[in-house]
Structures are given as structure tokens and as C-alpha cells.
N, C-alpha and C positions, 0 to 999 in steps of 0.2 A: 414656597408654601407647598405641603404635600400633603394626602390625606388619606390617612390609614382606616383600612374598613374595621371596626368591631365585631369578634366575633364572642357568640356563643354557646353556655357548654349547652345543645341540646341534641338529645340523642334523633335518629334518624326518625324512628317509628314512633318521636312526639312532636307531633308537627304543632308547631308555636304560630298563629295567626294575630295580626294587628291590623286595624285600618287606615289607612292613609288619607290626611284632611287637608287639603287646603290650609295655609297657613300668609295671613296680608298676600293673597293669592298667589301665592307661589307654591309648588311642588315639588321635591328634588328626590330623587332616586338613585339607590345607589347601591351596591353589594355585586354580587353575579346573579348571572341570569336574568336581567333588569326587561322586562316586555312591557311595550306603549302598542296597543291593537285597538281595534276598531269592532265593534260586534255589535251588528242591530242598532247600527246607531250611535252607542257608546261608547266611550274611550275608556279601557280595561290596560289600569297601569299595576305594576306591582314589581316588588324591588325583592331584597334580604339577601341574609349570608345561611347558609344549609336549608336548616329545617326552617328557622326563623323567617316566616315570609310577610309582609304587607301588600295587601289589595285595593284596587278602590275603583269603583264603577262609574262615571260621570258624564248623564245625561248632556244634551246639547242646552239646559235653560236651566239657569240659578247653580250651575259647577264654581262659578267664583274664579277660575283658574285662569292666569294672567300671563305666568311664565312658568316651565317645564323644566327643569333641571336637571341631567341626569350626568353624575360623577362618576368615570369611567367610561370604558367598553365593548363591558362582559354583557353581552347581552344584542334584543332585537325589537327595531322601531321600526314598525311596517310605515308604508307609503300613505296609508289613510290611515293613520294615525296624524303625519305630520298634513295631510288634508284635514281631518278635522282640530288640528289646532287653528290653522289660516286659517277658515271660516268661521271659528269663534275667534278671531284676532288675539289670539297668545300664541306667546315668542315659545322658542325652542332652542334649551343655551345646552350646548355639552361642554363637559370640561374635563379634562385627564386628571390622573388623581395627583400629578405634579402642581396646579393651580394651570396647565396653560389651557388656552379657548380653543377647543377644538371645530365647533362650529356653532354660527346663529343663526336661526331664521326667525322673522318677522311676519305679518302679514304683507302679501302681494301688494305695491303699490306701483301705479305706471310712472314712467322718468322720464326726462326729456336729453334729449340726448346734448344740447346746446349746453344745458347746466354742467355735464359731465366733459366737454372738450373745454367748456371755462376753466373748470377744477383741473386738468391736464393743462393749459396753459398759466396756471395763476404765477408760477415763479418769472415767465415772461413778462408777465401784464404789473408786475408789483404786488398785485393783491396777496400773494402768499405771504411778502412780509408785511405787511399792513394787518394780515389777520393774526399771525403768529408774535406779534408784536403784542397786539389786542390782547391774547389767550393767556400770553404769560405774564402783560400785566396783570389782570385777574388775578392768574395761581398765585402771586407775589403779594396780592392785595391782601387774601385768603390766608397765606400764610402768615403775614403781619397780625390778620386779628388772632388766630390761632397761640403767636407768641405772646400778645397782647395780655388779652382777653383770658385765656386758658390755662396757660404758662408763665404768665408774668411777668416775663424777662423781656423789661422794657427796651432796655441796652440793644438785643438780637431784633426786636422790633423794627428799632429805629436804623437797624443795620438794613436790614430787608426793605424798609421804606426806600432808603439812598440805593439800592440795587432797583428798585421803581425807578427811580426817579432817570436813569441811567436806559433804560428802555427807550428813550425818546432821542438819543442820539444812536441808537443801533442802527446803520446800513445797512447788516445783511445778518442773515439766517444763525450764521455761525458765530457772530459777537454776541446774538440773543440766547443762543445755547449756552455759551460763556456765560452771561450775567444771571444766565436761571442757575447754572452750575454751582454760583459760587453762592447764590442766595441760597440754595440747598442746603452747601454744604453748615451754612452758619445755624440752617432751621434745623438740621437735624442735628448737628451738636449741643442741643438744647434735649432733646432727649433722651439722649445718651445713663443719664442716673439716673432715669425715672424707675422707680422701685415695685415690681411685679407681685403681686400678692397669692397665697396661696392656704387654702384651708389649714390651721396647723396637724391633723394629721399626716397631711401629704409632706408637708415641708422634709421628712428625711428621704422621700423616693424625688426632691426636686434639685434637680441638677444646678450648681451655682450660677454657672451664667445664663439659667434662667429666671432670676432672681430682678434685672435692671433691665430695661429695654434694649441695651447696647447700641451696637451700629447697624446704620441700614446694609453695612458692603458684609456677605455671606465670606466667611473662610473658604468654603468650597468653591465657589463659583468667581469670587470679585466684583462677582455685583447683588443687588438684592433677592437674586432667585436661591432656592435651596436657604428656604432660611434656616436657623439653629435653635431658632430660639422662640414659643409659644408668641408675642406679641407682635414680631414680624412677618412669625407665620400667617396669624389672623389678617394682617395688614394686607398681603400680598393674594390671601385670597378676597378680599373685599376689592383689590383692584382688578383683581381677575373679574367680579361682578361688573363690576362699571366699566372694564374694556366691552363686554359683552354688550351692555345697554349701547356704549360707545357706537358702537356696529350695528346692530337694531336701528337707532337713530339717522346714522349716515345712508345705511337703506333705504327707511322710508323716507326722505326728504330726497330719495334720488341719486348719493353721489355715491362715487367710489369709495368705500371705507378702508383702501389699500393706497390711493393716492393724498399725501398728504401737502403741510403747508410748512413744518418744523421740522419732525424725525425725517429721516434720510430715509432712503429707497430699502429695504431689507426684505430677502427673501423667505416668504412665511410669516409677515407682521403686515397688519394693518395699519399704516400710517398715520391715516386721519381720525381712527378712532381713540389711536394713543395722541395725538394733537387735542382732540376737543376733551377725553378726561384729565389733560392739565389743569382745568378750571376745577375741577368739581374734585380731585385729590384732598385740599385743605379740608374739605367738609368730611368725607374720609376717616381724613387724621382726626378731624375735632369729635368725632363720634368714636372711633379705639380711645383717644385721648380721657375724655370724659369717663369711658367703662370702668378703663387697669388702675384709676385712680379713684373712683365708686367702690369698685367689684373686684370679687379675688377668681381667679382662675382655678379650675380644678383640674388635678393632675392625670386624671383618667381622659380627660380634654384630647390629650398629645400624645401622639408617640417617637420616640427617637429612634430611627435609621443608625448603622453600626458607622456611618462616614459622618455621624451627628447632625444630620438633617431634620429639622421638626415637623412633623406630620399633624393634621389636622386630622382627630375620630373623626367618623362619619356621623356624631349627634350634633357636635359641634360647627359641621358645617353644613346641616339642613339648617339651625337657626339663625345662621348669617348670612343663608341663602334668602331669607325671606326681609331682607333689605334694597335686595336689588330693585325693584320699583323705585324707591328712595331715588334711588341714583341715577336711574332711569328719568325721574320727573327732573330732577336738578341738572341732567346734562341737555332736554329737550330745549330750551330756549337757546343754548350754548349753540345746537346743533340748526338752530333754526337760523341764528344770526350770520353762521358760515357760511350756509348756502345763500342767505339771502345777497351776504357780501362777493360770490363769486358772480354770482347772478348779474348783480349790477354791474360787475369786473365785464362783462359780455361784451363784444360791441353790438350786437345787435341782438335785441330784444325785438321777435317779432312778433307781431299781434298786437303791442302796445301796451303790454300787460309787463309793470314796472316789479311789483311784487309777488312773490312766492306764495303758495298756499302753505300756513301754519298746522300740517298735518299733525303732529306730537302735540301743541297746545291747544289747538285750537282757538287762539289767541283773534285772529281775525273774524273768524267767523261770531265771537262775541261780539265786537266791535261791530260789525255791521250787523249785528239783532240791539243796536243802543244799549249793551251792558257792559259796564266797567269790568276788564280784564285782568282777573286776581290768579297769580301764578301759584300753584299748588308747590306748598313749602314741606308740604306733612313729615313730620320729623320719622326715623325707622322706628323702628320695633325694639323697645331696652331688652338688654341684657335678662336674665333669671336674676335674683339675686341669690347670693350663695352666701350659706353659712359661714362663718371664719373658724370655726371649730371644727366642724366635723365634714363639711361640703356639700350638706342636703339642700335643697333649696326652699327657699323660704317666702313667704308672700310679704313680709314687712321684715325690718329690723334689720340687722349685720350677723343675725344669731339665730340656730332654732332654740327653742324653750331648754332643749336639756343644756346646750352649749350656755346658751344667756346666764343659767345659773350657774354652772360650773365658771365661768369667765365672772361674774359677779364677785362669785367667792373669793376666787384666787386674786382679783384686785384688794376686795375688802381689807382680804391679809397683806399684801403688802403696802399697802394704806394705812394700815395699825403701826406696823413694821417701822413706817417713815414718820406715822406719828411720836408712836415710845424716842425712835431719835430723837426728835424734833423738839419732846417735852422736858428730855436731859438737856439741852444748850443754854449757855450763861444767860442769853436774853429771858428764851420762856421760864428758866429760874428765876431769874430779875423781877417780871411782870407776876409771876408767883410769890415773889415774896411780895410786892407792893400790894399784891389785893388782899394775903393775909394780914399785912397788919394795918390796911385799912378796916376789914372787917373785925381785928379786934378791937381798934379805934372805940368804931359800934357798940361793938359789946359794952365797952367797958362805960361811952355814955348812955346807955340805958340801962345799964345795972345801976349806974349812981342815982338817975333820978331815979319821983316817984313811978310807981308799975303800974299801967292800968287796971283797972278792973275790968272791962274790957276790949277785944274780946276773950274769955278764958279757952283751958285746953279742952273743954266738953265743948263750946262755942265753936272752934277753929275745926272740931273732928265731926261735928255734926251736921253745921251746917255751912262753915266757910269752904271746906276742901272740895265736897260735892258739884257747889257750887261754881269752881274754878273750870270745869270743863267747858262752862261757856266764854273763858276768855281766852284769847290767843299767846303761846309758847313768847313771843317777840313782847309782846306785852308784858307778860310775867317777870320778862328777861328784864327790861328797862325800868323797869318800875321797882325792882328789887336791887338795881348793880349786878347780876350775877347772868351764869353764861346761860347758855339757849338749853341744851342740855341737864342742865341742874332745875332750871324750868319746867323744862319737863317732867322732872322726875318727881317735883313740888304737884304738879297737876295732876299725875298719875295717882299721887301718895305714895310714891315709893323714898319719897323723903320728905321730913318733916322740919321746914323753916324753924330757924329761931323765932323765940316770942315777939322779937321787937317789927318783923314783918307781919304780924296776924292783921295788925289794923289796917295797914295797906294791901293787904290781899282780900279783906273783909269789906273795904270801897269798891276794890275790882266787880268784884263778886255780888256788889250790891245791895250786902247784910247788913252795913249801917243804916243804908237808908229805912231798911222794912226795919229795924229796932226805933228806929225817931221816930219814923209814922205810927207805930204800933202805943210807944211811950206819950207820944200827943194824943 
């Protein structure tokens, strides 16, 4: 995942200003020249690319601002700036425009140091595979309902279930990477054809293999960095999000976010932040999942690299930045349960104090005010919804109004198209001729009896036809033999029944009755 800045045409001497808002509290910035300063108090953020600048001033009470984004590192974040984000307790995530994390901070919280030589011993003590056993049953769970549930594909389900179940005889670290490896491989060969959508204008600037979800393994790389292709790309930087929270989390609960309990030792990766977002990936996918099969992508979105690497615009990854919370809230109990498990891995606990403070949920301290502890599930923030026509966006529908009509039309006609077929084949000639000579049938016994007198044709045009707008098309239909259509054109008056229906459409209509009452 890589994210290309947008630029535009605006000349030097016209300076283009916008305001920058909070958005499910998050903030991201991005362009050159990117400043987070401190003035009187304020935190004075502002981003863009030349002329095109965004500003925005935010006092210390009612700023809303959670977390601090800023993509790249063209630019300068003074010291009190990252002091008054810790004392308003929002994070500070930077990210290179390739998707990697280049740094998080959190607010200040005190550790102990006992926690952090447990977590340095846990591959001694067993708890490391005891936890990492724990985490990727989870991601395994996760993935089950995701094929389930969202995909369908009962079969890869019930595959990933038996890779569960397989968990409970792993020994060591390395069989458990094995059985996640291969539950992987089966989950993601299930998305392999999913079919990526795109406004049909855009559809001739959309390159084909961005058309299906493909594979997660990049051509360039062999693994899923540098992806090619628009839904991988998004994927890759939503994990980029939730490594960050990852790290955030491990922070404040105290432990090392570089020593892990699964991934191996690697230089420049945090370990246990990639360990504890195992759980919380499925949820990930089942939110991309849900989008590219709702929602069409727009081709202005992405850019392609000349080695075919897919880049994320810069609009399209302010609105996926403001997810990260999301993921933040769904990795905090993950992150609370870890610590708690090395904790107790300890051999000595001293003070007596068996439990952890739930600093991210705040789950204990409900619990000891007598209130039932309800985990915040808040689903992210949807998608825009995007036109399929032209790619505007839209507040309801799959269409804006011009697109709806032109897409209406162009079905209507080949709907006509498939009907005139439809109306040439032996059958619907068959069923055409049986109703014709049932309705001559008709004809011909009511021509032979006697003719009422009535109702007459002054009768049936004056006061039966007017009439008929108070009965229902379906009614007309069944009460006549005839189709729904013809019905209607009876009720319109745009066609005029034979004589031998007057009487029965003169009961509908209620004009026998008011002739008998009127005759008595």
C-alpha cells in the first residue's frame, strides 16, 4: 500500500484555503510542508500540496481530536505540539506514504517493570505459547465467520474450523505459524474472484487486474507489501492503522510493543503489536469485504507506480484514517487480556495485587462502581456511496438522478428487446393463440344470445368508465380474464372493452347498484 499526494492546478498568486475538521476524531495530514505548532495555547495544524493549503486552530476544550495522522515527512511537529496532544490524551501516528508506521505515541502512562521482564521471559515460562495459541485461535475463529457468514463458502469454513481444531495439539511457536499459514492460504483463496467495481465512466482508464481482488502475495515484493492492485492496497493500509493502535495499546498497558509471543525477533518490527492485531484482522477484512461488494471504487482513488504498484490518493486515505478508533477499541481487551496473561506468568506478584489495571477499557473500574461492563463495539465509519455511472457521490441509491435515468432507460430498452424475443417463441405463440380463441369463444356466445339493454354505449362512457378509476388494475385484470396492461388501458380509456364486459365492469364500479336503488 502506497499513497500518492493529489495535486492541483492552482496557480501560485491564488492561494486556495480550506478548513480542516475533525472527522470520528481523527485528523490526518498530509502534502508538504505539513506544521502541528503550539501558539497561545493552541494546536495550529495545517497540511496541502503548493497553493492549496488547510488550517485549523484547536483550542484545549471541545477540539474532539483523538488521534493525529500525518502521511509522510515533508514537514515540522514542534515538541509542544506532541505535549499538548499527551495532555489532551490523543495518539500521534505517522506513516510513510508506503503504508509503513513510522512512529506512535500515546499518552504517558507509568509501567512496571516486573510486567516487562515477564514479557521478556514468556517463551521460558510457556506463556508465550499459551498466549499465541489463544490469539490465533481467535484470528481462526474470525476467519470462519467471515467465510461463513459473508462469503458463503461453507466448504473453506468448515476447512478453517478443522485448522482450529488443530491448535490444541501445537507444541511450539512454529507448528502454530504452520496451521495459521495454511488456514490462510485456504481464506484467502476464497477471494481471489471477488469482482471490484468501478463507476462506468472510469471503467476504460481501469487497468484489468484491477477488476478481481486477486492474491494477497504482490509480484514485486512476494509478499503483501507494494500491492498492484486498489483493494489490496486499501487492505494493507487499514492494517497499517491497526498496527499503530497495536502499539498505542501495548504502550499503555506497559509492555514492550517490540517483544513479542509469535512473530520472530526482526529488526525494525514490533512484534507484539503484529501478534495482538491477529485477532482483530478478520474484522478488517469483513469491513473491505462488505464495501467492494456494496460500493464501487473510483478511479481517481489510485495511482499506478511505473513498477505497477497501487497507491492510495491522499482523499482516500483521510477517510480510512478515520477508522482507526474502530480498531483501536476492538484490539483493547486483546491487549488487556496479554498483559493480564503475562502478569500472572510472574512468579512474583508483589503487593498482592493479582490483577492489572484495565487502562484502555476501563472494564474494572465499571465493575467496582456496580455497573455491568458493556465493550464498545461501534461499527467504523461507511464508505461514501458512489454513483455507478458517473462516480459523484450520492446520499442514497447506486445512482445520482442523471445516471438513474439514463441507466433506467438503457435497461427499459433492453427489456423491450428481450421481450419482442420472448413474444416470437412457440410457447408465447401457443398461449396467444389459446386466449384468442377463447375470446372469440365469447364473442361468439354473446352475439348469439339475447343483448342487454343494459348497460348501453351512452351508459358505459358516461358513467361506467369514469367510474372505474376507483377499482384496482389487478381487479379489472381478473374479473375480465385479460392481462394487467390491457387493464389498464380499460381504466385509462385508452381502450374500450367489448360490449359483453360492460356489465361486469358496471358492478365493479357500483352503477348497478345506484340504477336498482334509483328504479325502486
Amino acid at each position: 500500500m502506497n499513497i500518492e499526494l493529489q495535486t492541483d492546478d492552482l496557480t501560485q498568486d491564488k492561494l486556495s484555503t480550506e478548513a480542516i475538521v475533525p472527522r470520528q476524531g481523527v485528523i490526518t495530514l498530509f502534502g508538504y510542508g505539513i506544521q502541528a505548532r503550539v501558539d497561545r495555547g493552541h494546536l495550529l495544524l495545517e497540511d496541502g500540496i503548493g497553493a492549496a493549503r488547510r488550517h485549523v486552530r484547536l483550542g484545549r476544550v471541545g477540539h474532539g481530536l483523538k488521534r493525529l495522522v500525518v502521511i509522510g515527512s515533508d514537514g515540522m511537529v514542534s515538541l509542544a505540539a506532541l505535549r499538548w496532544l499527551a495532555d489532551q490524551k490523543a495518539a500521534f501516528v505517522m506513516l510513510e506514504r508506503d503504508g509503513t508506521v513510522l512512529t506512535t505515541t500515546g499518552p504517558i502512562r507509568p509501567s512496571d517493570a516486573r510486567l516487562r521482564r515477564a514479557q521478556s521471559l514468556a517463551i521460558q515460562s510457556g506463556s508465550a505459547l499459551r498466549i499465541a495459541s489463544k490469539l490465533i485461535d481467535k484470528k481462526l475463529l474470525g476467519q470462519e465467520h467471515v467465510a461463513r457468514h459473508q462469503l458463503l463458502d461453507v466448504k473453506t469454513a468448515d476447512m478453517i474450523s478443522g485448522y482450529r481444531t488443530q491448535l490444541g495439539q501445537a507444541e511450539t511457536s512454529e507448528r502454530i505459524r504452520i496451521i495459521e499459514s495454511r488456514a490462510a492460504g485456504a481464506y484467502w483463496s476464497m477471494w481471489r474472484d471477488l469482482p471490484i467495481n468501478f463507476p462506468r465512466k472510469d471503467n476504460p482508464r481501469v487497468p484489468e487486474h484491477w477488476r478481481t481482488f486477486g492474491t494477497r502475495v504482490s509480484p514485486i515484493t512476494g509478499s503483501p507489501r507494494l500491492a498492484v492492485n486498489p483493494p489490496n492496497a486499501i487492505l494493507n493500509y487499514l492494517y497499517a492503522l491497526l498496527e499503530s493502535e497495536s502499539r498505542l495499546a501495548a504502550a499503555t498497558l506497559g509492555l514492550d510493543p517490540g517483544i513479542g509471543v509469535l512473530h520472530v525477533d526482526t529488526p525494525a518490527r514490533d512484534s507484539l503489536a503484529c501478534d495482538l492485531m491477529e485477532v482483530v484482522r478478520p474484522k478488517v477484512d469483513g469491513f473491505l469485504l462488505d464495501w467492494i461488494t456494496r460500493e464501487t471504487l473510483k478511479r481517481e482513488w489510485f495511482f499506478e507506480q511505473p513498477d505497477g504498484n497501487c497507491r492510495l490518493m491522499s482523499p482516500l486515505a483521510v477517510r480510512l484514517s478515520e477508522t482507526a478508533q474502530t480498531w483501536g477499541r476492538a484490539v483493547a481487551p486483546i491487549a488487556e487480556w496479554v498483559a493480564q496473561s503475562l502478569w500472572t506468568s510472574a512468579r512474583k506478584n508483589v503487593g498482592g495485587g493479582h490483577l492489572l489495571p484495565t487502562r484502555l477499557t476501563q472494564r474494572r473500574k465499571s465493575e467496582g462502581q456496580g455497573m455491568q461492563y458493556v465493550h464498545d463495539t461501534k461499527a467504523p465509519p461507511p464508505p461514501d456511496k458512489i454513483c455507478q455511472g458517473c462516480g459523484a457521490t450520492t446520499r442514497i441509491g447506486r445512482n445520482c438522478t442523471k445516471c438513474g435515468r439514463e441507466i433506467s432507460r438503457e435497461k427499459l430498452i433492453e427489456l423491450a428487446k428481450v421481450g419482442r424475443v420472448a413474444a416470437q417463441s412457440a410457447e408465447a405463440r401457443r398461449k396467444h393463440s389459446e386466449t384468442q380463441r377463447r375470446h372469440e369463444a365469447a364473442k361468439r356466445a354473446w352475439n348469439s344470445s339475447p343483448r342487454p339493454a343494459w348497460p348501453d354505449e351512452n351508459i358505459y362512457v358516461e358513467k361506467v368508465q369514469p367510474a372505474l378509476a376507483m377499482v384496482t388494475i389487478s381487479t379489472l385484470a381478473e374479473s375480465l380474464g385479460v392481462s394487467e396492461s390491457y387493464a389498464a388501458d380499460i381504466r385509462a380509456g385508452r381502450h374500450r372493452p367489448h360490449p359483453r364486459h360492460w356489465h361486469v365492469l358496471a358492478q365493479l364500479a357500483g352503477i348497478l347498484r345506484e340504477r336498482q336503488t334509483s328504479s325502486g
